[in-house]
C-alpha positions in Angstrom: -30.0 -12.2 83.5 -28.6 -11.4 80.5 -30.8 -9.4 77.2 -32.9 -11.0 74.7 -31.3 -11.0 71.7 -33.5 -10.5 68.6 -32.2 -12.6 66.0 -32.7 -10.7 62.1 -35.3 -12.1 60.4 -34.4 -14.1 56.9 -36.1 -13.4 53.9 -38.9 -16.1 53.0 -38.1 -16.9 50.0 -34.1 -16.9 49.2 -33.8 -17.9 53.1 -29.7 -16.7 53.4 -30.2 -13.1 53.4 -31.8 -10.5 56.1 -35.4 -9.5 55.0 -35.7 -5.6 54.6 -39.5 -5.6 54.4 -43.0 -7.1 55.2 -44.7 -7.3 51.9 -48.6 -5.6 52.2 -49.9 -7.7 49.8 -48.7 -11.2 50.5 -47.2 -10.8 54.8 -44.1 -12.2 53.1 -41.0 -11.3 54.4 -38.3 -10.5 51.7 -34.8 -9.1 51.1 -34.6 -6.4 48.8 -33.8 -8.4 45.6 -36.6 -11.2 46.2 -39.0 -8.0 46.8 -38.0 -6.4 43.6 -38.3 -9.7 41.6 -41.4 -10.5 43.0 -42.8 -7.2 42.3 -41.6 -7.6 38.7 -42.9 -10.7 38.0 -46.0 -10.2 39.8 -46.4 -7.0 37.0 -45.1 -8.9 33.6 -47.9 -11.5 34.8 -50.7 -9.5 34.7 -49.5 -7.9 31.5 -49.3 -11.3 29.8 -52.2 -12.9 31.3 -54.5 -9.9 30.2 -52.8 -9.6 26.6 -51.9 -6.1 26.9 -50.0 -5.3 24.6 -48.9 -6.6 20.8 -45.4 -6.8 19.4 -44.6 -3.9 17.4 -47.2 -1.7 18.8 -46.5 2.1 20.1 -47.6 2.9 23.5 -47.4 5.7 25.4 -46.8 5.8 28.9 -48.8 8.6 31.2 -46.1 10.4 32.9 -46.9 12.9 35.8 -43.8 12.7 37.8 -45.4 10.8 41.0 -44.8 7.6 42.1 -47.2 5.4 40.0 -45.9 6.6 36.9 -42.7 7.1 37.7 -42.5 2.7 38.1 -44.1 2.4 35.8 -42.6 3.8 33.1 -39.2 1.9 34.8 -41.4 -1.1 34.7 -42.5 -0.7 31.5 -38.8 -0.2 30.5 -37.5 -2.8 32.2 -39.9 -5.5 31.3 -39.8 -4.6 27.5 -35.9 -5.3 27.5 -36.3 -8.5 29.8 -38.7 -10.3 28.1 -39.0 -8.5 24.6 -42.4 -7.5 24.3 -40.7 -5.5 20.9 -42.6 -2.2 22.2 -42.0 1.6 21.2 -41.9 3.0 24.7 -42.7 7.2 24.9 -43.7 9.6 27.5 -46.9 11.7 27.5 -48.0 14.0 30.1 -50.2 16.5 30.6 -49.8 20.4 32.4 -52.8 21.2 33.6 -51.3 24.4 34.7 -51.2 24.2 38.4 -48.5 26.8 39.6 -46.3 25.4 42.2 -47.5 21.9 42.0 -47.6 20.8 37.9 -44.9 23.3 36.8 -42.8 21.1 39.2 -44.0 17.6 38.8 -42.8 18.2 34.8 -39.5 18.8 35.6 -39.5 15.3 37.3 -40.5 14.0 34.1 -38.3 15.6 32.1 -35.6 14.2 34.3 -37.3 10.4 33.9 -37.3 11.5 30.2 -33.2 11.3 30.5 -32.4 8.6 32.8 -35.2 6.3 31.2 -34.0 7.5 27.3 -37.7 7.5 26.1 -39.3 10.2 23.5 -41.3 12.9 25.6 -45.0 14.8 24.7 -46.5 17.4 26.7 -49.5 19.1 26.1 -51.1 21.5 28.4 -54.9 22.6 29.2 -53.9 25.8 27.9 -53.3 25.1 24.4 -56.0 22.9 24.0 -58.9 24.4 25.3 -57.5 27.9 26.4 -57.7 27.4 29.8 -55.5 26.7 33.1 -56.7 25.0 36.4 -55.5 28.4 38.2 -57.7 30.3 35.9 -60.6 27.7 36.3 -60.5 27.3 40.0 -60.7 30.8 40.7 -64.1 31.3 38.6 -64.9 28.1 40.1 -63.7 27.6 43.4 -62.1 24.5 44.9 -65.5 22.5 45.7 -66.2 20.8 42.1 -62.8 22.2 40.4 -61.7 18.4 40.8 -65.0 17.9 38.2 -63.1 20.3 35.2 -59.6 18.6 35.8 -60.7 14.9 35.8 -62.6 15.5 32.4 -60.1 17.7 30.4 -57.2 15.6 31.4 -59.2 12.6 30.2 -59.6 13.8 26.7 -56.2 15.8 27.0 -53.9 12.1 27.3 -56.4 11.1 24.4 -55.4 14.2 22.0 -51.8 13.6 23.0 -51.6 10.2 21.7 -53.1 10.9 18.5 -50.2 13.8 17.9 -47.4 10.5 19.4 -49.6 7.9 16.6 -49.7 5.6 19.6 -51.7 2.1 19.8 -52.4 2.3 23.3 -51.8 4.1 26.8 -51.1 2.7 30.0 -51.5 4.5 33.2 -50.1 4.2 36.7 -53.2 3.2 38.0 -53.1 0.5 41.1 -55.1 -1.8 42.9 -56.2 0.6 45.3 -57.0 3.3 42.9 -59.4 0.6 41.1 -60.9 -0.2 44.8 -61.6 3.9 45.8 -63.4 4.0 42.2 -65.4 0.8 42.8 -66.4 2.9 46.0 -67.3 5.7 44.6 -69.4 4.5 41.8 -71.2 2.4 44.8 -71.4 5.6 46.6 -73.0 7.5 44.2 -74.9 4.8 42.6 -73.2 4.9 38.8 -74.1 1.9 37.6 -72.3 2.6 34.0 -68.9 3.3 35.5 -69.3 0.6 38.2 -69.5 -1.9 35.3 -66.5 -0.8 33.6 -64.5 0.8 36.4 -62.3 -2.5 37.1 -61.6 -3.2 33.8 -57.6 -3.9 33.3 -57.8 -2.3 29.4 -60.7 -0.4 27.7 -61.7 0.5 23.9 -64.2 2.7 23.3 -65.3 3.6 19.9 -65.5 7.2 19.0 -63.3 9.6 17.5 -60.3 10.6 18.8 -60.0 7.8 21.8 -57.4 5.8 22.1 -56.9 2.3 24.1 -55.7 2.5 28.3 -54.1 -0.6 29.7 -53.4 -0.7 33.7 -50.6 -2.3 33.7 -50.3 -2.1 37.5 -53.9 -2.9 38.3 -53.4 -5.5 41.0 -49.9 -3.6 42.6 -50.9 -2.4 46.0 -50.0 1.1 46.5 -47.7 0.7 49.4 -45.2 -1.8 47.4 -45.1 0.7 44.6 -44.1 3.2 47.1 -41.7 0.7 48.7 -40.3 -0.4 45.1 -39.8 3.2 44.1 -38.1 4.2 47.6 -35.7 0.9 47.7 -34.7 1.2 44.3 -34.0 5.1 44.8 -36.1 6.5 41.9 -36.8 10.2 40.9 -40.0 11.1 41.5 -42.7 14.1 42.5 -44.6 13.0 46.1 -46.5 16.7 46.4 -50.1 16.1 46.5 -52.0 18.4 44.3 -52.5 22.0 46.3 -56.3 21.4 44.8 -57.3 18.3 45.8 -58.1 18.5 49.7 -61.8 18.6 48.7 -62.0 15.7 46.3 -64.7 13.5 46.5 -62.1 10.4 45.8 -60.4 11.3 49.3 -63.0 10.5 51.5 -63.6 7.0 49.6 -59.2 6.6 50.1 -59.8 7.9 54.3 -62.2 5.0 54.0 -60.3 2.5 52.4 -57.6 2.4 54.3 -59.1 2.2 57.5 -60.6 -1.1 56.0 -56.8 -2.2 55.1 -55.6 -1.4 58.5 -58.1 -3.8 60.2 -58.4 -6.3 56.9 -54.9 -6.2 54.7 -56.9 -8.0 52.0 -59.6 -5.7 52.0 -58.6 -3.4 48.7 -58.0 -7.2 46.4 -61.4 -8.3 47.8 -63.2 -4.6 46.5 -61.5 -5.1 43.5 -62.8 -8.8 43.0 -65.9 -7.7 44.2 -66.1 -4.8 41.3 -64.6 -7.1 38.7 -67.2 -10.1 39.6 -70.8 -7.8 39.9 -73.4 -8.3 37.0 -76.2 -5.7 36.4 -80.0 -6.7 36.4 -81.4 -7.4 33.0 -83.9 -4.8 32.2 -81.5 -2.1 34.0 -81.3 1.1 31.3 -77.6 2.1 30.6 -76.6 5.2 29.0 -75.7 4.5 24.9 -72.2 5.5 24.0 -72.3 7.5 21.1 -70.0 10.9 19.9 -70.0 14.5 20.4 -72.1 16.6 17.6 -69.2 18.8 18.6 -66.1 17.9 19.2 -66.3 14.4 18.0 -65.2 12.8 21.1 -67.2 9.6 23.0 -70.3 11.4 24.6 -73.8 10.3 26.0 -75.3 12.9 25.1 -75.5 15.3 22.4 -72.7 16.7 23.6 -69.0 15.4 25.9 -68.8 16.9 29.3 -65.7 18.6 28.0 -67.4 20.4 25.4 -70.4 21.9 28.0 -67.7 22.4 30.8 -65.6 24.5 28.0 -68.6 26.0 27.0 -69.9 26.8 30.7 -66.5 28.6 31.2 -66.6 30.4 28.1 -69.6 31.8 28.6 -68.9 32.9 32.5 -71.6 30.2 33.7 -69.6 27.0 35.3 -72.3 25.7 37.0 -73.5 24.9 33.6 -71.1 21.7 33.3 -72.2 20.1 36.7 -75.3 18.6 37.2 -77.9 17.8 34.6 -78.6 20.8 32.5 -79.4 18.3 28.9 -81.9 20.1 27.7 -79.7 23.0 27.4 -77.4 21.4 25.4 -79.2 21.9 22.0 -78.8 25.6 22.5 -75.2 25.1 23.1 -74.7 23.6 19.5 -76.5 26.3 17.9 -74.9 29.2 20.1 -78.2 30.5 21.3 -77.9 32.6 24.3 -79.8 31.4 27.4 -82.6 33.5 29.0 -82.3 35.5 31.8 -84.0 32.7 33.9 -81.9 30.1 32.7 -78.6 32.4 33.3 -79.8 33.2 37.1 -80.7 29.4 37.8 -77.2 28.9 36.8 -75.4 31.3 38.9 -77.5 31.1 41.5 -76.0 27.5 42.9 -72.6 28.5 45.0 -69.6 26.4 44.2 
C-alpha cells in the first residue's frame, strides 16, 4: 500500500501559489504576498475609514523597538508613500531607564531610525522628572512599580511631541491590547476608562496633550508578529525584566485562553467595549488640568505630579490609592504629620 501523499495547500486568494500561513484573524489560508497585502490593506482601511490623519500634518510615531512599533512605523512608512497621505513621519521614544532591557530596546530604534530614514526624539524619565525606573523600583518594589511607569511614560510621549511640534501620535497598539484593557477596566470596575478605552483616536483638552491615533487597532497581535517575522524586520522581543507582576498579564493569561477555544473572541471584546453605553444618572470624573504642572488631571492635581511628589518626598505609597485630601498640602509644600507619614509607610509594596 503505498503513503498518503499530502498535497501543499494553495493560498485562498491568488489560488497558484503554496500558502505559507493560516491567518488568526480571518482562517484564510495565504502565500506570503497575499498575507502582506491583506495585512496592508486591512491597516490603510482603518486609517481612512476613521480619518486619522490630515494631509500635511506632523505625526510622530511611538517607537520602543518591539514588534508593534517596529510595523508600525514600516506601516506608517509604507502606506504614506503608497497612497500619499502627504505626512511628516518622525520617531519618538521614551528611556525609561531600565538597565538591560530599555538601554537595549533603543538601540533597535536607532537602527529603525536608519533603515526607515525618519527624524528621531528620545527623552528619558531621567531628564524629565529626575528619576529612573531602577531607582524607582527599588524604593518601590516591583508590586505597583508598573503604576509609576504607565503614568510617566504617558505624559513623557506627550512632552516629547510638543519639543517634535507634532499634530498627533500614533501608537503600536493592537486589537488585543484594546481587548486586555476592556478587561481590565471591567475588572476593576473603571467606568471612565471603560468608556473611552476602545476609542481608535483621542483629544483631550488640557495643556500639554497631544492627539493618539491607533493605527493598528483592529490588527491581531499574532499577524503583526507573523508580518514582522515574514518580512524579516529589526526588532526588540525582550519582555520588560519588570513586568512579571503587572496587573495587565493576568487579563492577557485570560485572553488568550478565550482565543484558543474562540479565535474571534478578542474582535468580539473589542466590539463589546466599543458598543457599551453608561446609565444616565452615572457620576463620571470632570476632566480638568493640573494646578501644577498643567497637564489633564481629575483632581487638583495629575497622578504624575503626586507620584513625583510621593518619591520626592520618600513616601511612594502616597501616589497609589486615594490620598485626595492630601493633595492641597502637596500644592502648598506643607509637610504631612507624623500620622499621615506612618499611614503612608505603613502599607508594604
Amino acid at each position: 500500500m503505498s503513503p498518503t501523499v499530502k498535497m501543499p495547500i494553495l493560498c485562498s486568494n491568488c489560488v497558484d501559489k503554496r500558502a505559507v500561513l493560516k491567518r488568526p484573524k480571518t482562517g484564510h489560508s495565504l502565500c506570503k504576498e497575499c498575507f502582506f497585502w491583506a495585512f496592508e490593506e486591512e491597516v490603510h482601511q482603518t486609517i481612512v475609514a476613521a480619518k486619522l490623519f490630515k494631509h500635511g500634518e506632523k505625526v510622530g510615531i511611538a517607537a520602543s523597538g518591539g514588534k508593534d512599533s517596529t510595523v508600525l512605523a514600516h506601516l506608517m512608512k509604507l502606506l504614506n508613500e503608497r497612497y500619499n497621505y502627504g505626512l511628516e513621519l518622525m520617531l519618538l521614544s521614551v528611556d525609561e531607564g531600565i538597565s538591560g532591557y530599555r538601554d537595549d530596546s533603543l538601540e533597535t530604534v536607532k537602527r529603525n531610525q536608519q533603515q526607515y530614514e525618519l527624524p528621531l526624539k528620545i527623552v528619558s524619565y531621567k531628564e524629565l522628572y529626575g528619576w529612573t525606573m531602577d531607582a524607582i523600583v527599588k524604593q518601590v518594589g516591583l508590586k505597583n512599580n508598573c503604576t509609576f511607569c504607565g503614568v510617566f511614560r504617558r505624559q513623557a510621549l506627550d512632552r516629547g511631541a510638543i519639543m517634535l511640534k507634532v499634530d498627533k501620535i500614533c501608537t503600536g497598539h493592537n486589537a488585543d491590547d484594546v481587548a486586555e484593557t476592556v478587561l481590565m477596566n471591567v475588572l476593576r470596575g473603571d467606568i471612565a476608562r471603560l468608556r473611552r478605552c476602545t476609542a481608535i483616536s483621542t483629544v483631550s483638552e488640557g495643556e500639554g496633550v497631544v492627539p493618539r491615533c491607533k493605527p493598528l487597532k483592529y490588527a491581531y497581535e499574532k499577524e503583526i508578529v507573523l508580518y514582522a517575522y515574514f518580512k524579516k524586520l529589526d526588532y526588540f522581543s525582550t519582555e520588560c525584566i519588570y513586568s512579571p507582576n503587572a496587573y495587565r498579564g493576568h487579563a492577557r493569561t485570560f485572553l488568550k485562553d478565550l482565543e484558543s477555544i474562540r479565535p474571534s473572541s478578542i474582535m468580539d471584546i473589542v466590539h463589546s467595549g466599543e458598543n457599551l453605553s453608561v446609565r444616565e444618572g452615572v457620576k463620571m470624573p470632570v476632566q480638568g488640568t493640573c494646578n501644577q504642572c498643567g497637564y489633564i488631571a481629575s483632581q487638583a492635581l495629575c497622578k504624575s505630579c503626586v507620584l513625583l511628589e510621593g518619591l520626592n518626598r520618600g513616601l511612594p505609597k502616597l501616589g497609589i490609592g486615594k490620598h485626595h485630601r492630601l493633595h492641597d498640602k502637596i500644592l502648598s509644600k506643607q509637610p504631612l504629620t507624623e500620622k499621615e507619614e506612618r499611614k503612608l509607610k505603613s502599607v508594604n509594596f
